[in-house]
N, C-alpha and C positions, 0 to 999 in steps of 0.2 A: 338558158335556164331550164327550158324542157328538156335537154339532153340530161341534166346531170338528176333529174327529177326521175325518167326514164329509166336512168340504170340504177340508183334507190331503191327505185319498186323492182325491178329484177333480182337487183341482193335480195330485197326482204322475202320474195319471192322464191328462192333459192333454199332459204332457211326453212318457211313452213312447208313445203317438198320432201324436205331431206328427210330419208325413215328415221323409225327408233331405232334403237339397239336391236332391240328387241327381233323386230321384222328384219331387219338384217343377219342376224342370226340365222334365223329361220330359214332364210333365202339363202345364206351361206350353205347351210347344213341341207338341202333339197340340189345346191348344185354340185355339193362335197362328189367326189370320185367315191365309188363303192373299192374299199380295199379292207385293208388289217387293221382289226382293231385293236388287237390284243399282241405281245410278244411271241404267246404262242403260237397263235396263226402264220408268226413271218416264220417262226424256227421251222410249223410246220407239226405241230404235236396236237393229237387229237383232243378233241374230249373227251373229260373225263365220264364213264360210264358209273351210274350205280349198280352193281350188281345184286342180286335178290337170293340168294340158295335156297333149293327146292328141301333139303336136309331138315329134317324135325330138328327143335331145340329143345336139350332135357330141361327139365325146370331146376335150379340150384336145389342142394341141397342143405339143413339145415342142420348142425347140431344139436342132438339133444341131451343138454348137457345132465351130466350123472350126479353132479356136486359132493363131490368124496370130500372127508374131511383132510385138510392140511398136517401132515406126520408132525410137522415141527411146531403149529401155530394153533392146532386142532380149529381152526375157521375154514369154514367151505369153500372150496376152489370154484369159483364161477365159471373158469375158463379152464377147461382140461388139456384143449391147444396150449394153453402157457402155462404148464404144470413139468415134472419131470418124477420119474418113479425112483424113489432109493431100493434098493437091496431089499428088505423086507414085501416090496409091491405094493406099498404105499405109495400116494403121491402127495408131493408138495409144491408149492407157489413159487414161483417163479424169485422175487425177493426174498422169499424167506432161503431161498438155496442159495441165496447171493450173498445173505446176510452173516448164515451159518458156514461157507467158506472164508469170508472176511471176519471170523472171529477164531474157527479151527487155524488158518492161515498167520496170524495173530497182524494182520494188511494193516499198512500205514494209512492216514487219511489222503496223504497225498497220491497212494496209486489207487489203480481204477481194477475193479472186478467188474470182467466184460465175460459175455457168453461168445464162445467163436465156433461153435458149430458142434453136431454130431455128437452132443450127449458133455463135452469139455466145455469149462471155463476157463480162461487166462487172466494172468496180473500182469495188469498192463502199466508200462510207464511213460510218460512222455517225458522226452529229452529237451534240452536247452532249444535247438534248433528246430523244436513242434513236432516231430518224428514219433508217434507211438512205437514200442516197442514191447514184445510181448515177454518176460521176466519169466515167467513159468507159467506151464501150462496146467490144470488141473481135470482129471477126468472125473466124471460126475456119476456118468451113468453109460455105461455098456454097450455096444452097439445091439447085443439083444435085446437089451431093455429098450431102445431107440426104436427099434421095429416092434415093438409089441404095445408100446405105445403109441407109435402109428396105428397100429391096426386095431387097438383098442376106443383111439379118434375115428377112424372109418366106421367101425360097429354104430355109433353112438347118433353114427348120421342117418337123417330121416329122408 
């Protein structure tokens, strides 16, 4: 009866010994081998540096805008960036030159008047299979007018 009494108190003894978790971790992580922690470490790729540049940085520039009236809508153009010049050296809004080729045009509802670059608009159609395709192309404003409207945006920056 003392035997079996004996190895009782050794189980129970056994159990309030055994660490937490917690301290086994710990004790895990203090005998861990020092290696890689990281993928990049095994490939063998540096860290990444921040670099700093010694180079002054200009401070942006602001437009200031001129607010011309609209040729087509006589309401002021807030944005001269999203304006375009007609013939005369007016400028107008961006929709209202979308508006007035989809009326000159005499454009269905169903195709699209897109701007595709460099002063021209396009009618656009989309096909059965989702494919835009562009129907004709219309020119708007002149490549000199293009530059001189640029550079009439450059002027107006502060």
């Amino acid at each position: 009866m003392t035997a079996s009494f004996f190895c009782l108190n050794i189980h129970a003894m056994k159990k309030t010994q055994k660490p937490s978790r917690e301290a086994s971790r710990k004790k895990r992580k203090k005998e861990a081998i020092s290696g890689f922690s990281t993928l990049n470490q095994v490939a063998g790729v540096s860290k990444p540096r921040v670099h700093h540049s010694s180079l002054p940085v200009d401070e942006p520039k602001i437009i200031r805008e001129p607010l011309p009236q609209c040729a087509f809508c006589s309401a002021p153009i807030e944005s001269i960036a999203e304006s375009f010049m007609i013939d005369d050296g007016r400028y107008v809004h961006f929709d209202c030159a979308v508006k007035r080729i989809r009326e000159m045009e005499n454009i269905p509802d169903d195709k699209i008047v897109s701007y595709i670059g460099s002063g021209n608009f396009g009618i656009i159609e989309k096909g059965e299979d989702g494919k835009f395709t562009i129907i004709k192309t219309i020119p708007f404003e002149n490549s000199d007018r293009v530059k001189s409207m640029k550079a009439f945006v450059e002027e107006c920056k502060v």
